[in-house]
C-alpha positions in Angstrom: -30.7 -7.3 18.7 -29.7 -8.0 15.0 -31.5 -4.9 13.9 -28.9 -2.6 15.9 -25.9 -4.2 13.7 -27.5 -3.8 11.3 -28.4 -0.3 11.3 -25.0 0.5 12.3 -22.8 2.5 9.7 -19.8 0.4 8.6 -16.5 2.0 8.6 -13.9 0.9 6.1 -11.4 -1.9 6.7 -8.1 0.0 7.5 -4.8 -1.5 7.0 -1.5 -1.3 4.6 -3.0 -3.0 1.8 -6.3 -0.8 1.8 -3.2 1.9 1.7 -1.8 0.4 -0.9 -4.7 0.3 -3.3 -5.4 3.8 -2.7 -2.0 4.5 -4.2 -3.0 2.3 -7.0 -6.0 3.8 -8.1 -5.4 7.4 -7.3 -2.2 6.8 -9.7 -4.9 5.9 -12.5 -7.8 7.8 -12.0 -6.8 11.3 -10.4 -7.6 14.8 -11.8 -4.8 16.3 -10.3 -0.7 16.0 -12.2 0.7 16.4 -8.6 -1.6 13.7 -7.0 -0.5 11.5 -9.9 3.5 11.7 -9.3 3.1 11.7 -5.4 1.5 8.5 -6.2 3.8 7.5 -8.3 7.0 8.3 -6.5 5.2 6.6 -3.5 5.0 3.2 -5.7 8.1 3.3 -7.0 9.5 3.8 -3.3 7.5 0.9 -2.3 9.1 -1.1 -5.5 12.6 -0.2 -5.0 12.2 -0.9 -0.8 11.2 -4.6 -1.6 13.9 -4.9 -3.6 16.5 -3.5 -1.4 15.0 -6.1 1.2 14.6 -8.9 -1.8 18.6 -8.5 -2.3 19.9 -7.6 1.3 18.0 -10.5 3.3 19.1 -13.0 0.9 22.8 -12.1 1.3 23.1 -11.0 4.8 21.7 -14.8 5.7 24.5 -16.1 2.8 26.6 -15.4 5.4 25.7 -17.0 8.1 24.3 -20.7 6.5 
């Protein structure tokens, strides 16, 4: 029984910060410009989304409490 798990291909973990690291490396390491600033623009997306989030919570709850 342990020899049929093991013998098994693995798939990858999936998930947003397996995402995320993609973005990271293929921002350093790709041949291709346009992969490069897709990458890029995706980061700095990401960025300016946590800081929308980092200002708006923060305030909206001000509000309230």
């Amino acid at each position: 029984m342990n020899g049929d798990r093991e013998s098994g291909a693995r798939t990858p973990p999936q998930g947003p910060l397996r995402g995320f690291l993609k973005l990271l490396v293929e921002l350093d390491s790709s041949r291709f410009p346009l992969h490069r600033i897709k990458s890029g623009l995706l980061l700095l997306g990401l960025l300016a989304g946590f800081a929308v989030l980092g200002y708006a919570v923060p305030a909206w709850l001000s509000r309230y409490f």
